[in-house]
TORSE-863338 format. One record per residue: residue in one letter; chain; x, y, z of N, C-alpha, C in turn. Coordinates in Angstrom, 3 decimals. Layout:
N
<"a" "A" <X Y Z> <X Y Z> <X Y Z>> ...
This chain:
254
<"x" "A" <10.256 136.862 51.248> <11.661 137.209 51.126> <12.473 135.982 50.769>> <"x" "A" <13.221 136.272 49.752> <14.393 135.190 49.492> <15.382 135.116 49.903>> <"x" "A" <15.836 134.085 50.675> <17.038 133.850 51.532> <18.357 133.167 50.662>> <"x" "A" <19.876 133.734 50.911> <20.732 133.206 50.347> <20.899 133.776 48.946>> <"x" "A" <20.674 135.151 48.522> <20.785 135.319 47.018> <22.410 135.573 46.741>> <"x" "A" <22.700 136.131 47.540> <24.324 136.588 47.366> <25.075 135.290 47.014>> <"x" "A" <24.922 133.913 47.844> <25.951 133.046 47.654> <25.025 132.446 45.918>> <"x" "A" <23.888 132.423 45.841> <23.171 131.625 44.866> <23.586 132.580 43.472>> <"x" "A" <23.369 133.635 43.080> <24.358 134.624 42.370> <25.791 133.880 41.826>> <"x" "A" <26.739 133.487 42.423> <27.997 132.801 42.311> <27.468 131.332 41.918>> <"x" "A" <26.596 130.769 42.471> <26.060 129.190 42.174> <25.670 129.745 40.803>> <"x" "A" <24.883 130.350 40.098> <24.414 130.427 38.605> <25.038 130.514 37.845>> <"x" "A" <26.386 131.398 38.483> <27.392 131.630 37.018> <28.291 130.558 37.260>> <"x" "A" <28.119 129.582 38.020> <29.458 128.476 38.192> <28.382 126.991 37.066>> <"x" "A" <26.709 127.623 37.502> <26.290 126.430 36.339> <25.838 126.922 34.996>> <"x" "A" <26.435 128.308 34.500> <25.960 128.539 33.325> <27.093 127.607 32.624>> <"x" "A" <28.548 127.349 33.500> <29.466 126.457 32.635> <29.227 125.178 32.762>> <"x" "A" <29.324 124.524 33.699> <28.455 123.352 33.789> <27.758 122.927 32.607>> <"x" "A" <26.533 123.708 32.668> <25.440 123.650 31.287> <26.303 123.892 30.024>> <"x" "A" <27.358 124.160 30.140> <27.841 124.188 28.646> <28.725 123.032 28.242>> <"x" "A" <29.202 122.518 29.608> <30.085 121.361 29.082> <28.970 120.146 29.010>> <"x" "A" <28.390 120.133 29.611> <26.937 119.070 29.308> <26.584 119.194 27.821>> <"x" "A" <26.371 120.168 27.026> <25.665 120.232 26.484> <26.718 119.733 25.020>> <"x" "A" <28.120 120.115 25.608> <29.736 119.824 24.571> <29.888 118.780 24.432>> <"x" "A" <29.884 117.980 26.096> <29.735 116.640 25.965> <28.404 115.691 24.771>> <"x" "A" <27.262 116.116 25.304> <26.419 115.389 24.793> <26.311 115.573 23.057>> <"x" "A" <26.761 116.775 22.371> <26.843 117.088 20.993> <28.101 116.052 20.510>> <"x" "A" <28.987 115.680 21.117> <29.882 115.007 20.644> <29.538 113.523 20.740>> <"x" "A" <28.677 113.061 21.619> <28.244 111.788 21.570> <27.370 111.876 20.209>> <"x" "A" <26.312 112.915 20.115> <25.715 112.697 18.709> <26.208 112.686 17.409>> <"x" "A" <27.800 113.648 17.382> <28.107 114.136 16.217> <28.909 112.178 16.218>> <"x" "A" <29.464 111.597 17.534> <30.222 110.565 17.019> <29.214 109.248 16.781>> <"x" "A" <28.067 109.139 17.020> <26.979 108.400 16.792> <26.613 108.126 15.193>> <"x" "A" <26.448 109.617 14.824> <25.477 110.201 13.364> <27.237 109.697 12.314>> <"x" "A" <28.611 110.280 12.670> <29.650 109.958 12.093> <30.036 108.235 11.797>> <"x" "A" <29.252 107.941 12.825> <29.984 106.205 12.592> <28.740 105.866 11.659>> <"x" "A" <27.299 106.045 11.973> <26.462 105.828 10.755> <26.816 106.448 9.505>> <"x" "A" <26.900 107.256 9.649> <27.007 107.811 8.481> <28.371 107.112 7.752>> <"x" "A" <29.421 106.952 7.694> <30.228 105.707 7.257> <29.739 104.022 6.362>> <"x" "A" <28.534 104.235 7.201> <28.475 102.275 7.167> <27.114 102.700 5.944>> <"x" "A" <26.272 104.080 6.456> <25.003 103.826 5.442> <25.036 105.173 4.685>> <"x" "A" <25.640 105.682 3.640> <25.510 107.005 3.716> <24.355 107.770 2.825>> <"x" "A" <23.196 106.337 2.506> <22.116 106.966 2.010> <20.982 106.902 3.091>> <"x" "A" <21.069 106.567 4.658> <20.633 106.305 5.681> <19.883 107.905 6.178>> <"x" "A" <18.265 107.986 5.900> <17.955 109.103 6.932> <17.514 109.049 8.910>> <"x" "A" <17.358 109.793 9.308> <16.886 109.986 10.031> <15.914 109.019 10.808>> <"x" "A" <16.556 107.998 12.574> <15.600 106.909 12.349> <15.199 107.214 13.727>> <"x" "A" <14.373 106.133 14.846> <14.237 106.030 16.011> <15.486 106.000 16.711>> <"x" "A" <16.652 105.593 16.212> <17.633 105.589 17.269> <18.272 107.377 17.539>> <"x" "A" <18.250 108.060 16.151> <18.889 108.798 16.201> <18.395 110.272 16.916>> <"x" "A" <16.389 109.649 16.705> <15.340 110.699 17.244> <15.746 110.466 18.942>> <"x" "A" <15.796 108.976 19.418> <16.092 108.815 21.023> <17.445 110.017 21.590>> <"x" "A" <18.470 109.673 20.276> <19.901 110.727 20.670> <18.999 112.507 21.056>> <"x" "A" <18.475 112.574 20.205> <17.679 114.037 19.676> <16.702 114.650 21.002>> <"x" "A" <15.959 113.650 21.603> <15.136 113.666 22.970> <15.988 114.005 23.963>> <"x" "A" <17.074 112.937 24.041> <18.014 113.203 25.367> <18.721 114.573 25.290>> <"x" "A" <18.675 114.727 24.129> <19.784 115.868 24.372> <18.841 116.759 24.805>> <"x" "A" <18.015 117.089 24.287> <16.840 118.031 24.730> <16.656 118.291 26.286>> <"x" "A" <16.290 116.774 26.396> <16.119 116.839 28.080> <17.112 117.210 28.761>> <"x" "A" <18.341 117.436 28.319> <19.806 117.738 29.115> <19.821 119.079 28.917>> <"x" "A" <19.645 119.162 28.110> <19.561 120.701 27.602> <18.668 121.505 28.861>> <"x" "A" <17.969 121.156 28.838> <16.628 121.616 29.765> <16.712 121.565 31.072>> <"x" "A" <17.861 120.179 31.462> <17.587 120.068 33.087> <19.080 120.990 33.246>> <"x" "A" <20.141 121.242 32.470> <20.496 122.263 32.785> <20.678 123.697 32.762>> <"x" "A" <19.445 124.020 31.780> <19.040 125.359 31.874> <18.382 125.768 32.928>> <"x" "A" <17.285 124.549 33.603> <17.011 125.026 34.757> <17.866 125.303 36.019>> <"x" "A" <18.414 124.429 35.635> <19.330 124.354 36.982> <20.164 125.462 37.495>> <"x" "A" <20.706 126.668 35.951> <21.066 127.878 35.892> <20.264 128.479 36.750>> <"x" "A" <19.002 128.517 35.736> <17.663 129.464 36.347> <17.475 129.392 37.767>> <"x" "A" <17.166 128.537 38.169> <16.865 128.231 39.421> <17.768 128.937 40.470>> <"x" "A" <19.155 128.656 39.842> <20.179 129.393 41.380> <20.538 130.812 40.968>> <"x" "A" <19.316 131.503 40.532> <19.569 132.828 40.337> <20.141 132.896 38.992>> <"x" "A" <19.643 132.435 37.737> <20.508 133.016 36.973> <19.347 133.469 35.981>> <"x" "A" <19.658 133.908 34.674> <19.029 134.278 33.557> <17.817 133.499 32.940>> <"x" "A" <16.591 133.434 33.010> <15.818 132.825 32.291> <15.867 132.638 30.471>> <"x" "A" <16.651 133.308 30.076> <16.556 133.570 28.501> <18.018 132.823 28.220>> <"x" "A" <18.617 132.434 29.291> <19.615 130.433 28.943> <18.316 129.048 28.446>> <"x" "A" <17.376 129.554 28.771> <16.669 128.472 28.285> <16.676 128.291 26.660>> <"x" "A" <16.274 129.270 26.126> <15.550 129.465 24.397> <17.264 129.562 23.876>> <"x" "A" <18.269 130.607 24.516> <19.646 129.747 23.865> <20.046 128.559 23.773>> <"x" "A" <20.001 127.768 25.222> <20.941 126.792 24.949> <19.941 125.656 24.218>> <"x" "A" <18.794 126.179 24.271> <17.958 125.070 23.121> <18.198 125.487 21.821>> <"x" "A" <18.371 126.666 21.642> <18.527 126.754 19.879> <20.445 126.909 19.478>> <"x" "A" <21.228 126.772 20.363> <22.435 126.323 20.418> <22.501 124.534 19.718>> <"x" "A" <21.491 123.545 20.823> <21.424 122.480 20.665> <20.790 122.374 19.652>> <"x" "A" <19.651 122.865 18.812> <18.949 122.874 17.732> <20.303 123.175 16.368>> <"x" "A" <20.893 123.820 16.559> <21.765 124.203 15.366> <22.914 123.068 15.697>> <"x" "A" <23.351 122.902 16.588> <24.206 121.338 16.802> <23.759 120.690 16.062>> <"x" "A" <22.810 120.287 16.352> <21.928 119.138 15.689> <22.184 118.832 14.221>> <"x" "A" <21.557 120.156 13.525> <21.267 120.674 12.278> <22.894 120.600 11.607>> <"x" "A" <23.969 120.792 12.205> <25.224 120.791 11.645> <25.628 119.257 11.643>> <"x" "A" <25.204 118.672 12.538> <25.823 116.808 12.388> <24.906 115.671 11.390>> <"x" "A" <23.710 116.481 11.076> <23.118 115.702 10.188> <23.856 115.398 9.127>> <"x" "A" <23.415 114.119 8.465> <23.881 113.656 7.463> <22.890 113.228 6.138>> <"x" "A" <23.265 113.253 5.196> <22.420 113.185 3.889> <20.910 113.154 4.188>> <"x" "A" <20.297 114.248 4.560> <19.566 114.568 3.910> <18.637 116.196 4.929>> <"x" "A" <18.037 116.516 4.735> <17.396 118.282 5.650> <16.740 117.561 6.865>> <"x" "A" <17.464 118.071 8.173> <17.128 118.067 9.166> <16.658 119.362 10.219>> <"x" "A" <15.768 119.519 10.961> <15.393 120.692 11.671> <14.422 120.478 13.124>> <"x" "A" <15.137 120.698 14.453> <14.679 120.472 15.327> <14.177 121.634 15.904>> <"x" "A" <12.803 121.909 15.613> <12.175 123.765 16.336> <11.607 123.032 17.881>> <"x" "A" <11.540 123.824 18.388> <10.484 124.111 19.679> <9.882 125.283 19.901>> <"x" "A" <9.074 125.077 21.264> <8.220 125.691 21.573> <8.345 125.893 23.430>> <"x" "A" <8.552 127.165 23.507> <8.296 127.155 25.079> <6.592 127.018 25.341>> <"x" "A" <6.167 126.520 26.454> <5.487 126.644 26.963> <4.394 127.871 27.414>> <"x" "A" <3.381 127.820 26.788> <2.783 129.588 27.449> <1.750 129.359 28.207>> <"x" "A" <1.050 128.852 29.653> <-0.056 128.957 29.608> <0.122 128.942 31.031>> <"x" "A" <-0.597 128.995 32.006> <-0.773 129.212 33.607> <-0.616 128.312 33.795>> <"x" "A" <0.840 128.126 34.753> <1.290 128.634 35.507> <2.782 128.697 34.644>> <"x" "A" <3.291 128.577 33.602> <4.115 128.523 32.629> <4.099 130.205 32.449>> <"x" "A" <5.243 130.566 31.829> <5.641 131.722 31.093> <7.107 131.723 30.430>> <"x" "A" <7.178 131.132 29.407> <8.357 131.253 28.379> <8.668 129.954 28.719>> <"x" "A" <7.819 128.949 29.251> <8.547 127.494 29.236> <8.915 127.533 30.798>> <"x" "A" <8.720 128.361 31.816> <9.240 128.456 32.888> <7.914 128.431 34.133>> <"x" "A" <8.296 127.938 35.091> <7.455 128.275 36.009> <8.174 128.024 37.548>> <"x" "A" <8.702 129.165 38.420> <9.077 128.998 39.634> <8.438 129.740 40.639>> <"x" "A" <7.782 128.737 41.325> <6.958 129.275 42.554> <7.730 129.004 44.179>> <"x" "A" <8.350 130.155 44.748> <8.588 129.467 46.183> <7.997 130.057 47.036>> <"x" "A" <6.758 129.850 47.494> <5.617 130.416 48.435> <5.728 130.371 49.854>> <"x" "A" <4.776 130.617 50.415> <4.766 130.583 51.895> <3.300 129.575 52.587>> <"x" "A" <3.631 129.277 51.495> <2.178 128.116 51.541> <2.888 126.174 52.064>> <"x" "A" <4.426 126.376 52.238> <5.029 125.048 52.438> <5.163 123.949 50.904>> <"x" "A" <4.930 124.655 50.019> <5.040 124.333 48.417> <5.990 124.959 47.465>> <"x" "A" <7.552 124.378 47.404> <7.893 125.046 45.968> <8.087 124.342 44.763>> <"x" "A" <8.199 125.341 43.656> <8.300 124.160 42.696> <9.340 125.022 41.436>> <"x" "A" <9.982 124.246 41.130> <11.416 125.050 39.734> <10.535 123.992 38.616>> <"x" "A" <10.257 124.609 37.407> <10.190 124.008 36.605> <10.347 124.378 34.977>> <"x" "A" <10.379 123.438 34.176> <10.384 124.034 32.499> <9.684 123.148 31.828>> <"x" "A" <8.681 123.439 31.229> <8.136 122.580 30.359> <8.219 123.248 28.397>> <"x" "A" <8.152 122.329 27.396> <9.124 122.775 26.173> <8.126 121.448 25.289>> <"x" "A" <7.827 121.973 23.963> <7.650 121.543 22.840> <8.067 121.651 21.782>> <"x" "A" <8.587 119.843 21.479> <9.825 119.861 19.997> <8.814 119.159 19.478>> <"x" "A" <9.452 119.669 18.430> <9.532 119.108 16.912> <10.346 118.625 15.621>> <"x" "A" <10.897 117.458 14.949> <11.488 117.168 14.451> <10.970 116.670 13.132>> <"x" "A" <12.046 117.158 12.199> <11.686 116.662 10.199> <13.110 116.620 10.264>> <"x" "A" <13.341 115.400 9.265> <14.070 115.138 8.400> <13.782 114.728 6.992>> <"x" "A" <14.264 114.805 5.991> <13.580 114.184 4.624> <15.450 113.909 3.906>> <"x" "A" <15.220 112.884 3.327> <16.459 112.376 3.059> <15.731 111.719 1.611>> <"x" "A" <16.925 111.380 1.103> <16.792 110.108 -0.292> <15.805 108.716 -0.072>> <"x" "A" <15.758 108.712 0.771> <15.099 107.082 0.951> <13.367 107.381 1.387>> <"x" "A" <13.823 108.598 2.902> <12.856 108.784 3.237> <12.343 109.806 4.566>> <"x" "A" <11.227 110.102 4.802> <10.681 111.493 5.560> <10.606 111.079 7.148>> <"x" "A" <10.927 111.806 7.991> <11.010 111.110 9.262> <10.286 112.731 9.729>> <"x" "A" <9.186 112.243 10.656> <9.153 113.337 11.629> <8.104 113.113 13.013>> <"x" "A" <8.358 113.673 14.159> <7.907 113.350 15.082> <8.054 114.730 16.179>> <"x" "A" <7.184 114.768 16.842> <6.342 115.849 17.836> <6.718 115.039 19.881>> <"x" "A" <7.058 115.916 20.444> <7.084 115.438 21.696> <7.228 116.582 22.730>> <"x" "A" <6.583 116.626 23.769> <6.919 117.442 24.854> <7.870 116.681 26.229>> <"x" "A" <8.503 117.401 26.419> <9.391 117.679 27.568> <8.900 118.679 29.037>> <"x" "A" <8.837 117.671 30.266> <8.914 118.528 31.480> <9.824 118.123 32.437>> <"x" "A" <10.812 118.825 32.950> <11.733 119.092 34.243> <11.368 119.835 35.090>> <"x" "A" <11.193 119.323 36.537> <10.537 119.599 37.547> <11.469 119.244 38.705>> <"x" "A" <11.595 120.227 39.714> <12.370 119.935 40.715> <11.127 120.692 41.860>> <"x" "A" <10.386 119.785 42.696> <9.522 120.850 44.071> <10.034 119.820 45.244>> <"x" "A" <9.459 120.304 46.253> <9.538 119.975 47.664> <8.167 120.165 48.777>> <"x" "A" <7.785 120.237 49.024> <6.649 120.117 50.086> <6.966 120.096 51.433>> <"x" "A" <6.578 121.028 52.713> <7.806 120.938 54.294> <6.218 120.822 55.208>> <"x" "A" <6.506 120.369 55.734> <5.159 120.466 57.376> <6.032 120.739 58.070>> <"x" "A" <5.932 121.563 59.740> <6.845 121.617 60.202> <5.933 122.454 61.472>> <"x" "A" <6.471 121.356 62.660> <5.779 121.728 64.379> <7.157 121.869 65.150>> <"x" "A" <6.526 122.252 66.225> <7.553 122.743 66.960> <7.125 122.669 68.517>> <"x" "A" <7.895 122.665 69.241> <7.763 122.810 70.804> <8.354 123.660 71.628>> <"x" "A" <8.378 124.311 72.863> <8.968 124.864 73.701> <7.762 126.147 74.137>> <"x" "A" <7.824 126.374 75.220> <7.139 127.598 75.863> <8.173 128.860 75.231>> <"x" "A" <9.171 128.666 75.869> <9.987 129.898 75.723> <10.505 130.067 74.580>> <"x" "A" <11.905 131.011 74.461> <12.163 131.229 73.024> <13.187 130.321 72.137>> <"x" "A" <13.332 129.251 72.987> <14.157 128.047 72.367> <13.369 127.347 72.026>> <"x" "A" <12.787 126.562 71.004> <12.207 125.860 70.405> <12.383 125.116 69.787>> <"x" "A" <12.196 123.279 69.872> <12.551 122.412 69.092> <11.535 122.325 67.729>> <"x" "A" <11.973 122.555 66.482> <11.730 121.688 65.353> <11.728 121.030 64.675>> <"x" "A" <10.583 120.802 64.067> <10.911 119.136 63.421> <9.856 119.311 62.023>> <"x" "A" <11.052 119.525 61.489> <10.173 119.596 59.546> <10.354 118.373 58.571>> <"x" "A" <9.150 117.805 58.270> <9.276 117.057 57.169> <9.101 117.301 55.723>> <"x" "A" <10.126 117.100 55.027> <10.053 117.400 53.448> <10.232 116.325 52.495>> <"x" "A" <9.418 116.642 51.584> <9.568 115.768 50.423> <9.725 116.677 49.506>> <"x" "A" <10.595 115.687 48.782> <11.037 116.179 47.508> <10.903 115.468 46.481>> <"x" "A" <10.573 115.965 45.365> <9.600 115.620 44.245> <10.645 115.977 42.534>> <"x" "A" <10.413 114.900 41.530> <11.083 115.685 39.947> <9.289 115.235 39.718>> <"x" "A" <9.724 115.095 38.164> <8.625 115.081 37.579> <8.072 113.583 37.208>> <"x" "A" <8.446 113.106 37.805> <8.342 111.411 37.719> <7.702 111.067 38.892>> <"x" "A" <7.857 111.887 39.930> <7.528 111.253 41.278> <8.785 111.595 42.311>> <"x" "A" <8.776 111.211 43.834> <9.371 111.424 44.652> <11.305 111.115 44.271>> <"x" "A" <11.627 111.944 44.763> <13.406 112.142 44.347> <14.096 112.429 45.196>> <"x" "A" <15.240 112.268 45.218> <16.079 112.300 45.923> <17.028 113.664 46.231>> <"x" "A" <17.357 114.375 47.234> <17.898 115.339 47.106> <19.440 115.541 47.667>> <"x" "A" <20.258 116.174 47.092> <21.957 116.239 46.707> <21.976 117.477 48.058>> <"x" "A" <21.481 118.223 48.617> <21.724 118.827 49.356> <20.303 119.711 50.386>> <"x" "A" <20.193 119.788 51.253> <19.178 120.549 51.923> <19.733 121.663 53.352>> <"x" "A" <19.436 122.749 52.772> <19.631 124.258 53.737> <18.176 124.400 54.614>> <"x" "A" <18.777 124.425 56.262> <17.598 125.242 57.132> <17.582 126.514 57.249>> <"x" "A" <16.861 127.540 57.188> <16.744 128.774 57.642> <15.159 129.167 58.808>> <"x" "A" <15.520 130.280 59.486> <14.078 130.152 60.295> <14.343 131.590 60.428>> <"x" "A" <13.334 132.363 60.654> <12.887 134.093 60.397> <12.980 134.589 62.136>> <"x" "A" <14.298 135.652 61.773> <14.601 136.211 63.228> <13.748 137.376 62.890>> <"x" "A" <12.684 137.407 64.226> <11.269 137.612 64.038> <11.524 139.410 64.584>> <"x" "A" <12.911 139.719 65.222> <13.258 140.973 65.619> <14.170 141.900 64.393>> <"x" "A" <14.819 141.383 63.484> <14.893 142.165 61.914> <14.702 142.088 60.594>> <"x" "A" <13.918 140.504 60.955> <13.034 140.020 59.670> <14.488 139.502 58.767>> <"x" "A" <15.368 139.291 59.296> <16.499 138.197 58.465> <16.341 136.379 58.730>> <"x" "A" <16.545 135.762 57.559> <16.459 134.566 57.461> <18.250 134.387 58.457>> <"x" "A" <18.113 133.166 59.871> <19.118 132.543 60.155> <19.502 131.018 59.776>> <"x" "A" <20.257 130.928 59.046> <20.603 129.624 58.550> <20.604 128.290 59.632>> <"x" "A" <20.392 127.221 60.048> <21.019 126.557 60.911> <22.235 125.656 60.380>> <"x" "A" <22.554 125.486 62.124> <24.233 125.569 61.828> <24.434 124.353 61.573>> <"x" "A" <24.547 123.213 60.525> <24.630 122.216 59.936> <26.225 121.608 60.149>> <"x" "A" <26.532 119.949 60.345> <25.153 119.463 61.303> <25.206 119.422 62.869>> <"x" "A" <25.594 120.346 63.168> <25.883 120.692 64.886> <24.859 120.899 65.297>> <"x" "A" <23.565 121.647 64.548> <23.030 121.988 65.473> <21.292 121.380 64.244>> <"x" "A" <21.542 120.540 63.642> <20.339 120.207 62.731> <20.884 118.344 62.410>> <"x" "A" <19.794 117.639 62.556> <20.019 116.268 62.586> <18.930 115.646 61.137>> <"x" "A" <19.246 115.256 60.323> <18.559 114.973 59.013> <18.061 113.164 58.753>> <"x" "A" <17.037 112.940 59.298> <16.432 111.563 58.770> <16.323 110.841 57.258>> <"x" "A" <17.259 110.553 56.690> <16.784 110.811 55.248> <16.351 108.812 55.031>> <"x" "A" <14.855 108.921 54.473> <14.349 107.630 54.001> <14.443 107.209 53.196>> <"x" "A" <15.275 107.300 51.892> <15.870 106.887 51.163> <14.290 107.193 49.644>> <"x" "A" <13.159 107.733 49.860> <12.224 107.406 49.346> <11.632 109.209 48.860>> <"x" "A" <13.008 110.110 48.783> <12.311 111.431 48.777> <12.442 111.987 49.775>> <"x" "A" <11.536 111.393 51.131> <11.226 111.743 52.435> <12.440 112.367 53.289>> <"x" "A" <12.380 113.371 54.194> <13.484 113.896 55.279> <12.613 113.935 56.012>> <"x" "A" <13.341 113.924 57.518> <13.004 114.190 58.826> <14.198 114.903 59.360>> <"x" "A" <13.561 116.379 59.574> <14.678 117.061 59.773> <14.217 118.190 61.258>> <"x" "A" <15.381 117.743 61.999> <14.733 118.594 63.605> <16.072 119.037 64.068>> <"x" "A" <15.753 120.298 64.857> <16.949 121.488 64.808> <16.456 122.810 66.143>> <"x" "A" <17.203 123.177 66.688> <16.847 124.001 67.700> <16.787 125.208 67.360>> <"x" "A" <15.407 125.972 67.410> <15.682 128.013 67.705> <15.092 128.426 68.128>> <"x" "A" <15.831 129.692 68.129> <15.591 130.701 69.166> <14.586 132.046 68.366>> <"x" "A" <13.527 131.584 68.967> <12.580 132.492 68.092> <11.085 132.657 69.100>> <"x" "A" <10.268 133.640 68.689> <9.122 133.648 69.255> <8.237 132.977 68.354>> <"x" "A" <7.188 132.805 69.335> <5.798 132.258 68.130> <5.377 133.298 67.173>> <"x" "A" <4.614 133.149 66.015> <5.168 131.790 65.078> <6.574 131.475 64.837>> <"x" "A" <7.013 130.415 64.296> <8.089 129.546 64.239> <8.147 129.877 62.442>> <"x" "A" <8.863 130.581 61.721> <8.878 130.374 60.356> <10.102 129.942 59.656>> <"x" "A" <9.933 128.672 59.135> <11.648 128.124 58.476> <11.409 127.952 57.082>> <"x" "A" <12.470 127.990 56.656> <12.255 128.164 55.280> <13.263 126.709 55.021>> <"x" "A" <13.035 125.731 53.959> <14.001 125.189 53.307> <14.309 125.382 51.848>> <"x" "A" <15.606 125.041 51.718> <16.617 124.967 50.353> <16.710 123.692 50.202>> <"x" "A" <16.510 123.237 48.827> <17.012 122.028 48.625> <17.422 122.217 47.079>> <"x" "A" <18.582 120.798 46.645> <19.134 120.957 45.396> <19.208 119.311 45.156>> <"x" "A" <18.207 119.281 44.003> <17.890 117.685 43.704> <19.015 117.045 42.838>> <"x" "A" <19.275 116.039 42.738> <20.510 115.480 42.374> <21.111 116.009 40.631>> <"x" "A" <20.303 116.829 39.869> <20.789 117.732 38.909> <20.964 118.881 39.278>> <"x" "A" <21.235 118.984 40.567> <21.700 120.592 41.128> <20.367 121.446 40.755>> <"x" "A" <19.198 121.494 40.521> <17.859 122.085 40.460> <17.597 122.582 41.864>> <"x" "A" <17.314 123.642 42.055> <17.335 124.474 43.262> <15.917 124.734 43.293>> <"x" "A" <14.808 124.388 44.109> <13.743 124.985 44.838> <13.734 125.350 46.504>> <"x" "A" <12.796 126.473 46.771> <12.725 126.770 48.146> <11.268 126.788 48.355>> <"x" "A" <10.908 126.208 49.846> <9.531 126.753 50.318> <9.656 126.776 51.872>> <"x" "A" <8.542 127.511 52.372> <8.266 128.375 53.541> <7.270 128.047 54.031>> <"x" "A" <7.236 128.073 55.019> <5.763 127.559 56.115> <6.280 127.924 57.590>> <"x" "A" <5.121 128.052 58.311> <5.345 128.612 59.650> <4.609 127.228 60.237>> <"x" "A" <5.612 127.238 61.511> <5.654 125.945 61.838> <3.729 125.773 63.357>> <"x" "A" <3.373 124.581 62.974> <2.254 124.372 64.141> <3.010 124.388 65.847>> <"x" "A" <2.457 125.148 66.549> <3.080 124.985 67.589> <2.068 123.729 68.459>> <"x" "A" <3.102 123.162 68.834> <2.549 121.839 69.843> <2.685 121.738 71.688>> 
C-alpha cells in the first residue's frame, strides 16, 4: 500500500511547472550561448562546448521529469519534455542541420525509460534511464556523438525496535542513494502500519521523531509507536532535486 497519495497528487502538478521553468530557463541559456557564437563565427558548426550545453540540458530535462513522475504524476512527461527540449534545440541551431533523437530505455527493470520500485523488501528506487543522439553537419563540418543518461533517486531503511508492550521504540537507518553514489536528502517522512485498519500513521515530526543526519547520505532516525509486533514503517524521502522514493520493511524486534 502507498502512503500519502492525496497530498503527493498536488506535489506532481506543482512540479509539472517547476519542470517547465527549468527547462525555459535552461533553453535560454542555450539559445543565448549558440546567439553570442553565432555573431563572432557564423560559419561555426556544432562543437564540444555546445554538445556539453546539449547533455546538460538533457540531464535537466530528465531529473525533472522524474521528479514529476515520482510524486504521482504522468509518466508520458518524460518522452514530452524530451522532445519539447529536442525541438528547442533544433530551433536555436545555427548554420548548419542539427537533430537531437533519443531513446527510452526498454529492458528489465526499465519500461519506457522508467523504472520505480517501492517494495517491502526495505529497497526503493525512482529512476530514468534515456539514450541520445546527436548530428549536426554544417559548411565546415559533421559533428556527431551518442551518450546515455541515468537519474536515480533510492534509499535503503533497516529498522529494530524495542518494547514488550504496545509502545515501542524505533530506530531506522536509511541511506539514500542518486546515481553517483550516496546523497543527500531535502526531506524525510515516517509512517508505521496501524496493524488494527491497515492505515499508514505518519509520525509526528519533530515532536515525536529525532533525525541523526551524517552528512554522508546516512540517517539515524528513532521515534515512538504504538503498535503490535511486527513493527512496519515505511519511509518517504525527497533527494535534493525533489525526486521522491519510498520503501518498507518491518522492523527486527530486539
Amino acid at each position: 500500500m502507498k502512503v500519502g497519495q492525496g497530498n503527493r497528487g498536488k506535489s506532481g502538478q506543482a512540479l509539472i511547472v517547476t519542470a517547465l521553468i527549468i527547462t525555459l530557463l535552461l533553453l535560454s541559456a542555450v539559445y543565448y550561448v549558440l546567439e553570442t557564437e553565432k555573431s563572432a563565427v557564423q560559419t561555426q558548426s556544432l562543437n564540444d562546448s555546445d554538445f556539453s550545453i546539449a547533455k546538460l540540458g538533457s540531464r535537466n530535462a530528465m531529473i525533472s521529469s522524474l521528479a514529476n513522475i515520482s510524486n504521482y504524476g504522468v509518466t508520458d512527461v518524460l518522452t514530452e519534455d524530451l522532445n519539447r527540449f529536442s525541438s528547442e534545440l533544433l530551433t536555436v541551431a545555427y548554420g548548419q542541420e542539427s537533430d537531437l533523437s533519443f531513446t527510452t530505455f526498454n529492458s528489465t527493470p526499465y519500461e519506457n525509460g522508467i523504472w520505480i520500485s517501492w517494495g517491502q523488501n526495505g529497497s526503493g528506487i525512482s529512476s530514468t534511464y534515456v539514450n541520445f543522439s546527436i548530428n549536426s553537419s554544417g559548411p565546415r563540418e559533421n559533428y556527431h556523438a551518442e551518450y546515455a543518461i541515468n537519474v536515480t533517486a533510492s534509499l535503503h531503511i533497516e529498522g529494530v525496535c524495542t518494547g514488550d508492550g504496545e509502545e515501542k521504540t524505533v530506530n531506522v537507518t536509511c541511506t539514500v542513494y542518486d546515481e553517483n553514489g550516496p546523497a543527500l536528502a531535502n526531506k524525510i517522512n515516517m509512517f508505521y502500519l496501524n496493524q488494527t485498519d491497515g492505515s499508514w500513521l505518519r509520525v509526528d515530526s519533530p515532536n515525536n521523531m529525532t533525525v541523526l543526519d551524517f552528512g554522508n547520505g546516512s540517517y539515524s532516525i528513532s521515534f515512538n509507536a504504538y503498535s503490535q509486533q511486527p513493527v512496519e514503517v515505511s519511509a518517504q524521502i525527497q533527494d535534493m532535486r525533489n525526486i521522491f522514493a519510498v520503501a518498507n520493511v518491518t522492523c527486527t524486534q530486539i
